[in-house]
PLY file of the C-alpha trace (Angstrom):
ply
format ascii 1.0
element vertex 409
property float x
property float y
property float z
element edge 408
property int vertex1
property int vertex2
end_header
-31.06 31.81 33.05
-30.46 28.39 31.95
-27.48 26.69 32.23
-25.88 26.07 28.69
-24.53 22.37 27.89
-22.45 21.61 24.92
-22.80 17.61 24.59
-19.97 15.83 22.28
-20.73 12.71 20.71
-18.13 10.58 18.23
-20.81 8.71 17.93
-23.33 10.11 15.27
-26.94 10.74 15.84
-28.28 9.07 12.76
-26.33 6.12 14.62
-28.99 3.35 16.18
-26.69 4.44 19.10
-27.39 7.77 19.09
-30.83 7.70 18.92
-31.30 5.10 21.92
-28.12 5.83 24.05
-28.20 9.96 23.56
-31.26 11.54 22.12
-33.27 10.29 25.30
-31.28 11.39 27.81
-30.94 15.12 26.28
-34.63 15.13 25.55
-34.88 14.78 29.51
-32.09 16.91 30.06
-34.09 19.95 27.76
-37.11 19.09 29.18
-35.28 19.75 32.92
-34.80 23.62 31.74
-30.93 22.76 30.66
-30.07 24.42 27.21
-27.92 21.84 25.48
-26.02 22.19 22.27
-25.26 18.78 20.46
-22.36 18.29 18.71
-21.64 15.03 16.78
-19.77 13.02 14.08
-21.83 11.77 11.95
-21.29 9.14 9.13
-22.27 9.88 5.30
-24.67 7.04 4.54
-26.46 7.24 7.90
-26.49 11.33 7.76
-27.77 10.86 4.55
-30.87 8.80 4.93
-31.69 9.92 8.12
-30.65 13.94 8.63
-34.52 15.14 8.00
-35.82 12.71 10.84
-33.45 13.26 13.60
-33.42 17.38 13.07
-37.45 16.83 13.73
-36.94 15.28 16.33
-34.12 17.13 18.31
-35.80 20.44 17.35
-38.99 18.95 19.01
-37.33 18.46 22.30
-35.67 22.03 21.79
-31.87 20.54 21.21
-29.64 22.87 18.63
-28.08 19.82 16.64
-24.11 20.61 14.87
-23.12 17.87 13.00
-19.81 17.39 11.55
-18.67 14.86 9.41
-16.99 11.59 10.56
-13.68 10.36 8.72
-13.29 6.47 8.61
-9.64 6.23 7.11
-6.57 5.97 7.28
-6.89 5.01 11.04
-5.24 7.30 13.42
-4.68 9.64 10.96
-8.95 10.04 10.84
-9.49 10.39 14.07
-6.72 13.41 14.52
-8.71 14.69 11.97
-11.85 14.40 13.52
-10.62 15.61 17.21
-9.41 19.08 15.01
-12.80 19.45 13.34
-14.86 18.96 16.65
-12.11 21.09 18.59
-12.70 23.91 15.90
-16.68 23.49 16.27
-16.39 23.31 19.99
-14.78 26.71 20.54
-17.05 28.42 17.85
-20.07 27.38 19.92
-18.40 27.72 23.09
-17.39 31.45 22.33
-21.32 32.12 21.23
-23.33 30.63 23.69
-21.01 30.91 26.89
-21.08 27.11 27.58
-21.17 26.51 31.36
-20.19 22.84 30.93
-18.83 20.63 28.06
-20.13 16.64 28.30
-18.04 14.38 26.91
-18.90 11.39 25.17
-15.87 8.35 25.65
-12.17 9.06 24.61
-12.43 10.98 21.57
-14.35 13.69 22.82
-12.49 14.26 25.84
-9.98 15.48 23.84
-12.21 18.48 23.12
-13.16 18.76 27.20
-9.59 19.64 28.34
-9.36 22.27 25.38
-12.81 23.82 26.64
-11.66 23.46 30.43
-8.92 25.64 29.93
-11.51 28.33 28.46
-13.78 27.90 31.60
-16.04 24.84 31.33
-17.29 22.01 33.65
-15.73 18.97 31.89
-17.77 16.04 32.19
-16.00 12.61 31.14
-18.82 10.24 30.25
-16.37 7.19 29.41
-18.36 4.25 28.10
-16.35 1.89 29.46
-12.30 1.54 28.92
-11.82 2.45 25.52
-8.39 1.81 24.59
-8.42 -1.69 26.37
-11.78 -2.79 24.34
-9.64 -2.20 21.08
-6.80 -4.35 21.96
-9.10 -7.31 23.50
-11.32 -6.91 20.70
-8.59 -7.42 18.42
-8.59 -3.90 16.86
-5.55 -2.56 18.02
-2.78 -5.59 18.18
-0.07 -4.48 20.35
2.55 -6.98 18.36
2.40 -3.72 15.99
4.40 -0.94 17.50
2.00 1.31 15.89
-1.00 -0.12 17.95
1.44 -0.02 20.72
2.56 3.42 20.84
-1.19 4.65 20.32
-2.85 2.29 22.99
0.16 3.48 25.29
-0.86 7.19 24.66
-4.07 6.79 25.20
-3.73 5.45 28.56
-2.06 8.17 29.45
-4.80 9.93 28.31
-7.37 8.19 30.40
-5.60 8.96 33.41
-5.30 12.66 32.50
-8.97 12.60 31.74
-10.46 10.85 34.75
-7.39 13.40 37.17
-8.65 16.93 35.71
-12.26 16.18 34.62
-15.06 17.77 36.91
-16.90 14.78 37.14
-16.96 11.29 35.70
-20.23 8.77 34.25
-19.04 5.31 34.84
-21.37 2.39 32.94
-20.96 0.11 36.11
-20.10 -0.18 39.67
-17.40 -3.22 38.95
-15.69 -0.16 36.58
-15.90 2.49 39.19
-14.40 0.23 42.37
-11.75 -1.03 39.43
-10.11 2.84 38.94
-10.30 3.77 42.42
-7.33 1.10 42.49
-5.37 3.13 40.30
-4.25 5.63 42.96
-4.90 8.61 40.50
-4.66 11.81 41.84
-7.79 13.77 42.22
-9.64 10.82 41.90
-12.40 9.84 44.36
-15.35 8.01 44.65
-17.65 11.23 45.28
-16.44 12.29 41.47
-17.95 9.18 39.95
-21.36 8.89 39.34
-22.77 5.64 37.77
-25.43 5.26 35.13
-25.93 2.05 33.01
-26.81 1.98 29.56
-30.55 2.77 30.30
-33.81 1.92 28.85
-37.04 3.82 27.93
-39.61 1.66 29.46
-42.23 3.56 28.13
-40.75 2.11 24.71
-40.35 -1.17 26.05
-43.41 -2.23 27.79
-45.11 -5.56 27.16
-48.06 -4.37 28.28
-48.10 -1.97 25.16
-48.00 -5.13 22.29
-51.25 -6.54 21.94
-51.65 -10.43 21.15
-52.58 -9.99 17.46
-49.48 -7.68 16.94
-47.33 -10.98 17.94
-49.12 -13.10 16.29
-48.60 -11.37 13.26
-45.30 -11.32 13.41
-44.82 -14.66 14.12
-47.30 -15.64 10.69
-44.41 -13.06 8.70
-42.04 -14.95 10.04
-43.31 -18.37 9.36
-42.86 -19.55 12.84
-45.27 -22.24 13.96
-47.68 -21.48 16.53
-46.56 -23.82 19.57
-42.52 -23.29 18.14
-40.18 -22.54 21.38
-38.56 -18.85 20.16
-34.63 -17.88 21.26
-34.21 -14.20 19.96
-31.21 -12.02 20.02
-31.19 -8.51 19.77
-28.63 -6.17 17.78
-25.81 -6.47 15.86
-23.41 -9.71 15.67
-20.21 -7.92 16.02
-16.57 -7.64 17.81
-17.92 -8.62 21.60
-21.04 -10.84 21.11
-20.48 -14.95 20.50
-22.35 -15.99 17.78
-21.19 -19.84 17.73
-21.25 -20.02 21.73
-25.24 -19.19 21.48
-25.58 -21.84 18.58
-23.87 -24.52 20.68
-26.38 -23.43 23.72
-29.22 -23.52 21.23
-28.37 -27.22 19.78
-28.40 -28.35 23.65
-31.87 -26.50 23.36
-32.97 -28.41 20.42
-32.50 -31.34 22.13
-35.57 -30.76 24.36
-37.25 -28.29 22.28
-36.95 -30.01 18.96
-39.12 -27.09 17.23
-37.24 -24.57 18.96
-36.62 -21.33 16.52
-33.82 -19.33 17.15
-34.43 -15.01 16.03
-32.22 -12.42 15.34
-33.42 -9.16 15.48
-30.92 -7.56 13.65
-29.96 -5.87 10.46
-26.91 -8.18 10.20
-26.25 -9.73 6.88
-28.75 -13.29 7.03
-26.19 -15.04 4.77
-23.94 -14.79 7.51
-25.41 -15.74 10.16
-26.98 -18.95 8.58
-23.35 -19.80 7.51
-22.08 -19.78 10.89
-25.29 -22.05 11.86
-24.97 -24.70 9.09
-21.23 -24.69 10.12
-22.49 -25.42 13.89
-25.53 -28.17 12.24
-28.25 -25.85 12.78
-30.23 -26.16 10.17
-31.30 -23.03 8.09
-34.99 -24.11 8.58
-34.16 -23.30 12.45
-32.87 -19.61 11.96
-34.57 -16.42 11.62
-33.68 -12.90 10.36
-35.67 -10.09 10.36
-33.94 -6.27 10.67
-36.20 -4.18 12.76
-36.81 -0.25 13.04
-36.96 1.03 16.73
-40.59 1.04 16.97
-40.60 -2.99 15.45
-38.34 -4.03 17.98
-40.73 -4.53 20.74
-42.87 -6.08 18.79
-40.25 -8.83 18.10
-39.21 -9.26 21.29
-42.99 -10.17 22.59
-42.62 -13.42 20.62
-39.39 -14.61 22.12
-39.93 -17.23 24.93
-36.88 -15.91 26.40
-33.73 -14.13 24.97
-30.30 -15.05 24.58
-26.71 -12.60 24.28
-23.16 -14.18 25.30
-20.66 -11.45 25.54
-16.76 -12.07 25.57
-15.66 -12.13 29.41
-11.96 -10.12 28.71
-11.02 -7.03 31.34
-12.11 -4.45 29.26
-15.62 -5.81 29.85
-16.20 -5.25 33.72
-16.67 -1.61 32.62
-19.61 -2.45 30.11
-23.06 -2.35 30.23
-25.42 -4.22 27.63
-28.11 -2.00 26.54
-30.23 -5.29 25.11
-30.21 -6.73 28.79
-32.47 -3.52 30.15
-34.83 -3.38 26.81
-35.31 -7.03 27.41
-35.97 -6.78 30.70
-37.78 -4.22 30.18
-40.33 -6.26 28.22
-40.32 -9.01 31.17
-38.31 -11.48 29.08
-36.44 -13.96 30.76
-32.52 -13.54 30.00
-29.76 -15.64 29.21
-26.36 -14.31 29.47
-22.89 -14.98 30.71
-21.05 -14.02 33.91
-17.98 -11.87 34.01
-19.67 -8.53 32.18
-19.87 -5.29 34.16
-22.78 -5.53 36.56
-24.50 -8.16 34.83
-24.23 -10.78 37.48
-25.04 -8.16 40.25
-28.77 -7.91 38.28
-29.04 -11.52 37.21
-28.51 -12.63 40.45
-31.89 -11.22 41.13
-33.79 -11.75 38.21
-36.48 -14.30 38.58
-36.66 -15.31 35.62
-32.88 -14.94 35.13
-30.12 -17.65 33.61
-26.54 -16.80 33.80
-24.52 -19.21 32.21
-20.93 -19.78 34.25
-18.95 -21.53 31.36
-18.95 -21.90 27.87
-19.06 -25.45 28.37
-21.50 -28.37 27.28
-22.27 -29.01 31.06
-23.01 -25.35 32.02
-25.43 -25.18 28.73
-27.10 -28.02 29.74
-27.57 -26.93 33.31
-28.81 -23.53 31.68
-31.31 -24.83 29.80
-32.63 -27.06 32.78
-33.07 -23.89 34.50
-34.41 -21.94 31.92
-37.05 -24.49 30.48
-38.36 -24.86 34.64
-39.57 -21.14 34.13
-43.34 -21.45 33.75
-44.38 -17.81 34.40
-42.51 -14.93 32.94
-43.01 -12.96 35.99
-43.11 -9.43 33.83
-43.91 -7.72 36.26
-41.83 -8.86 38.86
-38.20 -8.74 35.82
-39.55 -5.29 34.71
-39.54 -3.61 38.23
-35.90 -5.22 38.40
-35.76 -3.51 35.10
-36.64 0.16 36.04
-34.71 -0.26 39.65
-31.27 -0.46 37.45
-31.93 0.69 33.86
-34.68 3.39 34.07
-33.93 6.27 31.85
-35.67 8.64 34.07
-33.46 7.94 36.81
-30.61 7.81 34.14
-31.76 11.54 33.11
-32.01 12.56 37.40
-28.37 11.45 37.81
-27.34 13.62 34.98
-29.08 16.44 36.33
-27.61 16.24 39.80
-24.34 16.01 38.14
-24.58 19.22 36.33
-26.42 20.88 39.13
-23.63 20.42 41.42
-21.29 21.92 38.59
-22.88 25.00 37.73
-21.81 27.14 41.01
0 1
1 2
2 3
3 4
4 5
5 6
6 7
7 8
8 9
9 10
10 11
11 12
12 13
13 14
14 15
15 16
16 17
17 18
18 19
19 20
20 21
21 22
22 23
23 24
24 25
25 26
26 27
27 28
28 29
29 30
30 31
31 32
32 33
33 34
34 35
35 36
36 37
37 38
38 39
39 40
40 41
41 42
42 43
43 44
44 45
45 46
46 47
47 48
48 49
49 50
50 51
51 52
52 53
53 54
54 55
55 56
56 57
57 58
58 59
59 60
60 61
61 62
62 63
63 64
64 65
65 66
66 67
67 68
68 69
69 70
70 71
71 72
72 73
73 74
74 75
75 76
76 77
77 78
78 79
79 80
80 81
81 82
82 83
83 84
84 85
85 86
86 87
87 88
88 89
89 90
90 91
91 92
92 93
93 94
94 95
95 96
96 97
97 98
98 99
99 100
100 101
101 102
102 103
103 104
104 105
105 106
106 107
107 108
108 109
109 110
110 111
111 112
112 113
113 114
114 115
115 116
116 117
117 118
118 119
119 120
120 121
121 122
122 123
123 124
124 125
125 126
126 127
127 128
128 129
129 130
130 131
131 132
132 133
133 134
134 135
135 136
136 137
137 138
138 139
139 140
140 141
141 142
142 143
143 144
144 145
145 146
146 147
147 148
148 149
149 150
150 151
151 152
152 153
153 154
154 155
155 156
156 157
157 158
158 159
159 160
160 161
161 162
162 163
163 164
164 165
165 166
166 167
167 168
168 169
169 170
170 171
171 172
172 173
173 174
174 175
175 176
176 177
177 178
178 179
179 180
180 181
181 182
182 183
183 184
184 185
185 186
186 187
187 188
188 189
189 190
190 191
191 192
192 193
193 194
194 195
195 196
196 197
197 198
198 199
199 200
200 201
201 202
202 203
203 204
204 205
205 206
206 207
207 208
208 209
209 210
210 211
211 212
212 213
213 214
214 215
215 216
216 217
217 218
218 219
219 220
220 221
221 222
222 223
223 224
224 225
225 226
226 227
227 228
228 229
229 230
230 231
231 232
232 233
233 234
234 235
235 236
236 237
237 238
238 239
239 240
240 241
241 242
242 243
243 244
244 245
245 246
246 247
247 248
248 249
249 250
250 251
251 252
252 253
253 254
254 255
255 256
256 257
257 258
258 259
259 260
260 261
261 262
262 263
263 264
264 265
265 266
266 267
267 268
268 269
269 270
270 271
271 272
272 273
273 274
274 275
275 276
276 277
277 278
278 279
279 280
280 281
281 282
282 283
283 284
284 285
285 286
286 287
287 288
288 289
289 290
290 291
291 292
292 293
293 294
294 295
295 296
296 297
297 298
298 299
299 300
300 301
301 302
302 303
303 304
304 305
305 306
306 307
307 308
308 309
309 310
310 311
311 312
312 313
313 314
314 315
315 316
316 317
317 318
318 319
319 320
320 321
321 322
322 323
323 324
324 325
325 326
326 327
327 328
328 329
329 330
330 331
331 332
332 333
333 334
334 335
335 336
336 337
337 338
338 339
339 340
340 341
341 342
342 343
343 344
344 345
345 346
346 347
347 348
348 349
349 350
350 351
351 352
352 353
353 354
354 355
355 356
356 357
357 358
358 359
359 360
360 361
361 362
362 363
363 364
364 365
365 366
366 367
367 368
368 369
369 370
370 371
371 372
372 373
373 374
374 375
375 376
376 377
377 378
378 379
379 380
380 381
381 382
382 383
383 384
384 385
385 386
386 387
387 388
388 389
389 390
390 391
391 392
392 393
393 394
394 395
395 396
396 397
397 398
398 399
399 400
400 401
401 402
402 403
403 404
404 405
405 406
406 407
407 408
């Protein structure tokens, strides 16, 4: 008999995240003889335009799919109302299907796992890093409101409650797993915590797979001139990336790459993003935006010389794993990213074809790009093995597997 999995996701499925960071992994997971039920919270628009394709496509890999619909205001008050409405869709399935364990995506979810514990399921916490910290350095939750303050205060009581009683816990990164066995929670041991980065389907992201007329396509679209040195980033500008920190390291790159072309590969408004370069003296002429579907993202990536993410260095961050870093990787790209994230320096430091920049400072740019422009061979080979050692989703799917393995008993 197979081993029923309910798998709770705040996140929706017709969410880019959803369909690189959960989709996968279950695909595996069904393919491994595990009968999962998906339950998610999923946003109008997106649900909207993209229902039809995802039900394909989790019905393909054999994954029963209950959505529910995600409430955006007022805060707090939405996401009560979302924990009820997954709660009350949680025990409906539970009570049908006999659900042997209950996987719980971050914070919100968990919520649901300790209800379902009670009633007999495996909780799995699968906490994405530390949630309620990444709102206040992010500037979402400001604790000079005693609103913010009361609910950032309950919800780290909440974490410890969560990582004491669940059954086992998915840590991002190492640096995040040696952080809370410092806590001196009870219950709480290394053997409970498994760790699996934000993985990569390297299948998806091969180099090998984009031929030279598919990037040299692109690059005609684009109106990038042939011998032009290419910076891309990847994803969306938002609350944790540095936008003006990568301009100021690509003006020190336009100093010895006066052609240089910086990419974004993102579906980020262009107006805003050329603002915020004319404000640094990049000119627009130097700046390229071009939103990409999953399958297109590859593609763009094969024209990049090398590729380029700064993420904010705060606390919160040692628990966080960049997904871009492992699809880059994956298609032998050299990197340029900051220390002080996660594991990032752990992999960087033996990337080949890595730079990690110490600073955000003129002198640390500068030394950057000295490094980065002394790469003459990609070694692709050589960064993607790096790649699939760390980021592989197959070994991503094994952990998960072992986990639940040593659950159902």
């Amino acid at each position: 008999m197979k081993t029923e999995i309910l798998y709770l996701s705040y996140d929706g499925m017709t969410d880019p995240l959803g369909q690189s960071q959960v989709i996968p992994y279950l695909a595996g997971l069904s393919a491994k003889g595990f009968s999962i039920t998906l339950l998610s919270a999923e946003k109008k628009e997106n649900y909207t335009k993209q229902k039809e394709s995802i039900q394909l496509l989790l019905d393909k890999n054999g994954i029963k799919w209950v959505p529910v619909g995600y409430t955006k205001r007022p805060p707090v008050f939405s996401t009560i109302f979302d924990i009820w409405k997954l709660t009350r869709a949680a025990k409906k399935i539970q009570r049908k299907k006999n659900i042997a364990i209950v996987h719980c995506r971050s914070y919100i979810s968990a919520f649901v796992g300790l209800t379902l514990q009670k009633k007999g399921c495996r909780f799995v916490f699968d906490m994405r890093g530390f949630w309620p910290d990444e709102r206040v350095d992010g500037t979402i939750w400001k604790l000079s409101n005693p609103i913010y303050k009361l609910v950032y205060t309950f919800f780290k009581r909440k974490e410890r409650q969560f990582l004491e009683q669940a059954d086992a816990i998915i840590s991002l990164t190492e640096a995040a797993k040696q952080e809370m066995l410092q806590w001196q929670i009870p219950k709480l041991t290394a053997e409970k915590i498994s760790v699996i980065p934000c993985c990569a389907d390297f299948n998806h992201f091969d180099y090998r797979k984009i031929s030279n007329q598919t990037s040299a396509d692109w690059r005609t679209q684009l109106n990038i001139p042939l011998n032009s040195y290419i910076i891309s980033y990847l994803g969306s500008v938002g609350t944790w990336y540095m936008p003006l920190e990568m301009f100021d390291f690509f003006k020190v790159l336009s100093i010895s790459k006066p052609d240089a072309i910086f990419l974004f590969i993102t579906k980020d408004s262009p107006d805003s993003i050329i603002e915020m370069a004319l404000k640094k003296g990049i000119s627009q002429g130097q700046i390229r935006v071009q939103p990409a579907t999953r399958n297109q993202v590859p593609e763009l990536l094969s024209i990049s010389n090398a590729s380029l993410f700064f993420i904010k260095p705060v606390w919160s961050k040692k628990a966080s794993s960049p997904t871009k870093m492992a699809e880059i990787m994956g298609m032998g790209i050299p990197v340029i990213t900051n220390s002080g994230v996660g594991d990032v320096d752990l992999v960087m430091h033996q990337n080949p074809t890595g730079v990690l920049v110490e600073a955000f400072t003129l002198e640390h740019y500068q030394k950057a790009v000295t490094q980065l422009l002394a790469i003459t061979d990609k070694k692709e080979i050589e960064v993607q093995d790096l790649a699939c050692k760390y980021f592989s989703l197959e070994q991503g799917i094994s952990i998960f597997e072992t986990v639940y393995n040593s659950l159902d008993k």
